[in-house]
N, C-alpha and C positions, 0 to 999 in steps of 0.2 A: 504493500500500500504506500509506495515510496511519494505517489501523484498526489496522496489525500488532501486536502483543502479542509483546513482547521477553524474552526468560529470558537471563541471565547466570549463571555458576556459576566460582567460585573458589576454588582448594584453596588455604587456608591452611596454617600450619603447625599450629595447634592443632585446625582445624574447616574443614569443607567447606560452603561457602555459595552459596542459588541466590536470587537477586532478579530479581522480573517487574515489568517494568513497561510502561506505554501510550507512545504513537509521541509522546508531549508531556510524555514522562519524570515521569509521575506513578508511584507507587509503587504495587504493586496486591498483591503477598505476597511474603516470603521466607521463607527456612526454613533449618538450621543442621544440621548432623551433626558431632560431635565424632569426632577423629582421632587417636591415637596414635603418640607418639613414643616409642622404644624407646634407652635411652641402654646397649648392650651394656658400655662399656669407658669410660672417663674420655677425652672429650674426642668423644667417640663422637655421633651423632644419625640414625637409621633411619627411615623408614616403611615401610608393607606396600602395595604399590601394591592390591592386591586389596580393601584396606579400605579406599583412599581408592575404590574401583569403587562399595561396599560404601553407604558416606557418600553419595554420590554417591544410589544407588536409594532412599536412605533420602527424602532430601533436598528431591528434585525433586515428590512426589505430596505430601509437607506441605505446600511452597508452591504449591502447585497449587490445596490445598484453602483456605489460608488465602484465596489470589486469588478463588476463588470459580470457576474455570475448572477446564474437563476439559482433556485430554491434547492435542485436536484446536484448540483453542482458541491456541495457540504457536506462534507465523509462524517463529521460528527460535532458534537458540542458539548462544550462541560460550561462550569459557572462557578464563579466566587461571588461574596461581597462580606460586608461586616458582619462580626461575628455576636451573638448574646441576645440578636432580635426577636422575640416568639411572635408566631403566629398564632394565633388560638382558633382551631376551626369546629363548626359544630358535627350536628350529626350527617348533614347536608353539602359537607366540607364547602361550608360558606364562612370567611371570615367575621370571628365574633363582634371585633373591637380592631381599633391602630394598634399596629407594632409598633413597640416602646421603642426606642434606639440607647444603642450602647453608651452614648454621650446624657442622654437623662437620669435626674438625679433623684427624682421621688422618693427612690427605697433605702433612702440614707438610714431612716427609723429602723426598716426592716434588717440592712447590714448589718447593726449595731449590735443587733438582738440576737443572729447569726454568729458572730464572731462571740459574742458572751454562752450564746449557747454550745456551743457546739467550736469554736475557731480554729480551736489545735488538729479536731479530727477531720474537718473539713479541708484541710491545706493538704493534710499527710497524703488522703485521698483523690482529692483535684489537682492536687498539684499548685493549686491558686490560693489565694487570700481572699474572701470576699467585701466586694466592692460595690456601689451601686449600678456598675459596668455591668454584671454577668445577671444573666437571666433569673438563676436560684433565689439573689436576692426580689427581683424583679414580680417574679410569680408568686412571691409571698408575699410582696404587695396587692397584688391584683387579688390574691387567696382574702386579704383582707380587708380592703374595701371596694372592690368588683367582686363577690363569692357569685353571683349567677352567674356572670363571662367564663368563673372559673367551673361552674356545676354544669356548663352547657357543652365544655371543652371535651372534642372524642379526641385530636386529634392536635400536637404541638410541633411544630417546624421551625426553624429558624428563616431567614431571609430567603437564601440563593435554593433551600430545599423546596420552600412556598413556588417559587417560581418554577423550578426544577418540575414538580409536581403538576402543574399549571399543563404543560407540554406532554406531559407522559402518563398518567395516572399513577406514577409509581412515587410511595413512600417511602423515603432514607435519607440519614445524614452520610456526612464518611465521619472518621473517626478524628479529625482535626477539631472543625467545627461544633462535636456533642462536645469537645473538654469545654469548649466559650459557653456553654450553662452552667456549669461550676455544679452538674449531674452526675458526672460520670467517675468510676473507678477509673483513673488516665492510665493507669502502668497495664490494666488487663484490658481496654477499649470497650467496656461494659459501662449501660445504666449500673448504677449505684445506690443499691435499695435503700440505704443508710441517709445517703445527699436526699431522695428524692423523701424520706420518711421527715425530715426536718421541717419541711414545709406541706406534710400530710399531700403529696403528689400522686396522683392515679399513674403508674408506671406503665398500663394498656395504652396511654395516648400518646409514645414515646416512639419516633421510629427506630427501625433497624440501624446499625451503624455495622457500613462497609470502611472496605479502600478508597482517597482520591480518585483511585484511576479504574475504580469497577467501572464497567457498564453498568445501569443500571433500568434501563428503556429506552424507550424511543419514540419520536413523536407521533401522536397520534393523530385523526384523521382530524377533530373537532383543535387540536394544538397546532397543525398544518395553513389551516385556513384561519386561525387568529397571526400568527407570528409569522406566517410569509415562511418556513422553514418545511421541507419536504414530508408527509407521512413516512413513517419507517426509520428517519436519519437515528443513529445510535447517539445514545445520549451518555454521557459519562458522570459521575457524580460532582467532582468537582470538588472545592474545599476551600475554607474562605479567606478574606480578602489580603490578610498578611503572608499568610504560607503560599499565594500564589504568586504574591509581589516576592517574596524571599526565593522562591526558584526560578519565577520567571528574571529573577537578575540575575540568575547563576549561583545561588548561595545552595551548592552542594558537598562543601566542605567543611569540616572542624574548624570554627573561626571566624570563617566569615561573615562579615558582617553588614549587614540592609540598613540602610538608613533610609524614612519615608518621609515626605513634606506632600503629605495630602490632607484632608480636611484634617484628620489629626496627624502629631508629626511621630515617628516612631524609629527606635533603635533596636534590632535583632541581633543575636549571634547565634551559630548552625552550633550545637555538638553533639558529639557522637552517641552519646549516652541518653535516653529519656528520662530525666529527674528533675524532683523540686527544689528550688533555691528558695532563697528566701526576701522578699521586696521586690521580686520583682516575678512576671508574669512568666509561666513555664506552658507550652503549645507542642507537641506533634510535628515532624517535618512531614513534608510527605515522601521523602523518603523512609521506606519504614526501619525504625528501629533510631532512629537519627528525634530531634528535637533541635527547638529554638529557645532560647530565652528571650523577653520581649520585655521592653518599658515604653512607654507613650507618654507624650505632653497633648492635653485633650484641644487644645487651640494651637495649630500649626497654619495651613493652608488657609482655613475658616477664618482667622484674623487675618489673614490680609486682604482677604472678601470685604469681610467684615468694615477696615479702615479704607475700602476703596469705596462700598458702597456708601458709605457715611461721608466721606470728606472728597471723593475724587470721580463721582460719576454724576455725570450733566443732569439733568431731572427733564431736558425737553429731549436728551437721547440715549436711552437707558439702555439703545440694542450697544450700545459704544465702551459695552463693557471690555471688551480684550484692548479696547487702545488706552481704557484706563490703566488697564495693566502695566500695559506699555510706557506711560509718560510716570509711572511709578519706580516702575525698573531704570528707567534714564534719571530720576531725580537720584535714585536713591545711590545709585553710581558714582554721583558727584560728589557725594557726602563722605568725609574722612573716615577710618575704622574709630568706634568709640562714638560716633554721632553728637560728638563735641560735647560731650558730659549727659546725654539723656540716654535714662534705659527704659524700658519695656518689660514688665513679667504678664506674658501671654494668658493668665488665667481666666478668659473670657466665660468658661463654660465650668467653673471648680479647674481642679487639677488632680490628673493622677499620678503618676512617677515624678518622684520620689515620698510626696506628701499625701496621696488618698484621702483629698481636702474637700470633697464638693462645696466649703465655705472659703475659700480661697477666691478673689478678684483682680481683675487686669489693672494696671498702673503704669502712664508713663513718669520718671520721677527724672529730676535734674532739667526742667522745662524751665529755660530762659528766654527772654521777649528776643533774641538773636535767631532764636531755633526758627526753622521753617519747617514746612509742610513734608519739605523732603527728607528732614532730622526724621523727621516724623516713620515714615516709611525705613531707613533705613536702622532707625531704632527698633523697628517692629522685625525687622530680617534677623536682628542683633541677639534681640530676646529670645526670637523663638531658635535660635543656633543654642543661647544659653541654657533653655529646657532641655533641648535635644543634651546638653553636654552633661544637664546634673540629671539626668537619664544613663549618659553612657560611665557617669560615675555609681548610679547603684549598680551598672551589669559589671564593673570592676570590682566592686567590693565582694562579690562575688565567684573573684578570679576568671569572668568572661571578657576579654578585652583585644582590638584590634589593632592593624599599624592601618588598616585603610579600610575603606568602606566603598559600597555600589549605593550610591543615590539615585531615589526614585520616588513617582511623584507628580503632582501638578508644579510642584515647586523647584522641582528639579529645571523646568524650562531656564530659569533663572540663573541666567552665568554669574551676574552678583549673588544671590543669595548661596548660590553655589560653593563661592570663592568663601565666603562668608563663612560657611556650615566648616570647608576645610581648615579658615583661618582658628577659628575657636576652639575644634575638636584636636586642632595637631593631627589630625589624620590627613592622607593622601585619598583623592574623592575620583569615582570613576560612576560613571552615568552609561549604562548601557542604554543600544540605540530602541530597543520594543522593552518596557520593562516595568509594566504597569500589570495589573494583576486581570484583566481581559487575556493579556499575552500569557502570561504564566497558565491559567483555564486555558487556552488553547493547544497549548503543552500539555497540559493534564487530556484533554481531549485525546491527541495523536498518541502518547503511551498506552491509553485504553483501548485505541481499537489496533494498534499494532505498524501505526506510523514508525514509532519509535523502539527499538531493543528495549528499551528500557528508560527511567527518569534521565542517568546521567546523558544517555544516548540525545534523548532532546537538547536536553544544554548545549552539549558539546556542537549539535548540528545548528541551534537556531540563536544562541546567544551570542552578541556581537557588542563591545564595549567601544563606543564612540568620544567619549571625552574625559579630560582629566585635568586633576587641579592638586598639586602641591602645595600647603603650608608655607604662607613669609610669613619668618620667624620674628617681623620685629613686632608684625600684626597679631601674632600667635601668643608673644609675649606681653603685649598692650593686654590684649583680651582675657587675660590671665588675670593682671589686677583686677580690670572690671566685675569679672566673672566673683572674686571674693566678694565685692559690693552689692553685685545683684545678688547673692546669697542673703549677706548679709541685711539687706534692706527688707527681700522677703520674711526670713524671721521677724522681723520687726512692724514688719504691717499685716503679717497674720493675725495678732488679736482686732487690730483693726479693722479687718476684714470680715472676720468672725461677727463682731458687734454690729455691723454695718448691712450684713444678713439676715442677722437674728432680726433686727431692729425692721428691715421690710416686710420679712414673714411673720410679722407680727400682727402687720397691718392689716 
């Protein structure tokens, strides 16, 4: 099957994305659908699974047409996207309610209650710490104040299996994606009768948990004539959105290490062994037997959305978003390393690595009537490089650490913010040329039906590293004092932060 024609699809948080490409990982069309986050209540984050279905049929016949290919032409399809989402469906598998998103912070109560109840035996077994991240907490909220959504529940999926399901009638996770419920016994790839007993969980509504790279169906006739994709095409499982961005950049060795600047920004190292550390997040590779450790800063990408839509997008031409981008990335170029004394701590949304704060809040500080709009921007590059680095300082303290890293991303486009990620980490940065987690699902795709020998056999045939950026040391050493300051400053506006939370939620 050396000819096969690969499609990849990835539910983001902002947009749903399908990339096709050839058995020698050349790119041949993508295409994007924009997706809807609904924030009901303060601290809140929703989507409509029906509209990611929605994105989805939009999605898959643009890049079809862009490829230059019909529907018959697609040997197969897998899928990623974030991980901790539930779907809850009933007995009619019609969606109950919005899937919660990873980044909502409602079930802080619930966490709390979790980690006192149960925390030691829950890490030993997940492999995780519970957060308001991970579904366990999540569905013990909804157990407590949704209990009908929860009594109506036959049937629980996460994101990319909802959709998955959509296309095929077939129910499963693979075994990457159950650890992001903080359900599963991680060391045997089983539900977890123990996890699921915490939160009084029906364990019938639980799917199967394969391989990434099983088949698992194929589209059927009524998933054919919604999503523009052939009846029959083999469908693969897929697995979500980190572990697909971690292979699809080549991160197949002990070591290596992903750095991501997408909506959230994220730092991985591959090792050989599957086990828990401690502080910081433990995942599945999909190579089996292999694991990642992972830490995230929950506003990467999303902040610089965030300060474009607020301070640098026209309001009579709102379509004029990427040139916002654009005269962002040019100001923020012109601005020295250090932003002439202003920092940024990116905690737009709480924070998780290293703090597991959801009362945690964004701040620019060192703001002088000198500063401009472009301090501004290139302060926000600055910040979100300094989560990334007291990120890649708990995967240290842990003895996981790198001399370089593969950057990837929306934010990778950015040769500043780029240079920037290298300047503060002291690492050497490589950006491979397809390396977003659609590519990676595409990869997983061709392994499955037999494009590939095997996981490394993909890499080695479609992975292609296109740029690079060296550390100057004198920027490297700048950023070093700063980096004690923004530490330091954060301790120090934590209780302020805290008060300043409590004090709205009170309202």
């Amino acid at each position: 099957m050396l000819d096969t024609i690969l499609m990849g699809i990835d539910l983001g948080a902002g947009s749903l994305k399908v990339t096709i490409i050839t058995a020698d990982g050349q790119l041949l069309g993508s295409a994007s659908s924009d997706v809807r986050t609904d924030t009901p209540h303060p601290g809140w984050a929703e989507q409509g699974p029906d509209a990611w279905y929605r994105a989805l049929c939009g999605a898959v016949p643009a890049a079809l047409k862009t490829a230059g290919l019909g529907a018959g032409d697609v040997g197969a399809v897998s899928f990623s996207a974030g991980a901790h989402t539930p779907v809850l469906l009933d007995a009619d598998n019609r969606v109950i309610r919005p899937a919660i998103l990873w980044s909502d912070q409602r079930s802080s109560a619930e966490t709390a209650e979790l980690i006192e109840q149960a925390g030691d035996m829950i890490h030993a077994t997940s492999f995780n710490k519970p957060a308001p991240t991970w579904t366990l907490p999540q569905l013990k909220w909804l157990g407590k104040h949704e209990p009908d959504a929860v009594a109506r529940t036959k049937r629980v999926l996460v994101a990319k299996d909802y959709l998955r399901f959509r296309l095929t009638d077939c129910w499963h996770t693979d075994r990457v994606d159950a650890v992001g419920t903080m359900m599963t016994d991680t060391k045997a790839s089983t539900w977890s009768p123990e996890l699921c007993a915490l939160i009084d969980w029906d364990m019938d509504t639980l799917p199967p948990i394969v391989e990434p790279t099983a088949i698992v169906g194929e589209v059927t006739v009524q998933g054919a004539a919604e999503s523009g994709l052939a009846a029959g095409t083999p469908v693969v499982a897929g697995t979500m959105d980190t572990a697909a961005e971690c292979y699809g950049a080549g991160a197949v060795d002990a070591g290596h290490c992903t750095i991501k600047l997408a909506t959230a920004g994220t730092v991985s190292v591959l090792t050989d062994v599957l086990e828990a550390h401690q502080e910081v997040i433990d995942y599945p590779h999909v190579l089996a037997g292999y694991g990642y450790a992972i830490t995230g800063t929950n506003s990467c990408a999303s902040a610089h959305r965030w300060l474009r839509d607020q301070f640098f997008m026209d309001e009579a031409a709102p379509q004029a978003g990427q040139a916002a981008f654009n005269e962002m990335e040019r100001l923020a170029a012109n601005i020295p390393a250090g932003s002439d004394g202003m920092l940024f701590h990116p905690y737009l949304q709480g924070e998780r690595s290293p703090y597991w704060d959801a009362r945690l809040r964004a701040d620019f500080i060192g703001v002088t009537i000198r500063h401009s709009r472009a301090h501004f921007v290139r302060a926000l590059y600055e910040g979100v490089a300094f989560s990334l680095l007291d990120c890649m300082q708990s995967l240290k303290a842990q003895g996981l650490e790198s001399a370089s890293a593969r950057l990837v991303g929306g934010g990778a486009k950015s040769a500043t913010w780029r240079q920037i990620v290298s300047n503060v980490s002291g690492l050497a940065i490589d950006v491979p040329e397809n390396g977003d987690a659609s590519f990676g699902a595409a990869l997983i795709a061709g392994v499955g039906v037999g494009t590939f020998a095997d996981e490394r056999d993909a890499v080695k045939r479609c992975v292609r590293l296109i740029k690079h950026h060296e550390p100057d040391a004198a920027n490297h050493a700048l950023y070093g004092e700063l980096f004690a300051i923004y530490k330091d400053s954060q301790a120090a506006l934590a209780g302020i932060n805290h008060a300043i939370t409590d004090l709205m939620a009170a309202r």
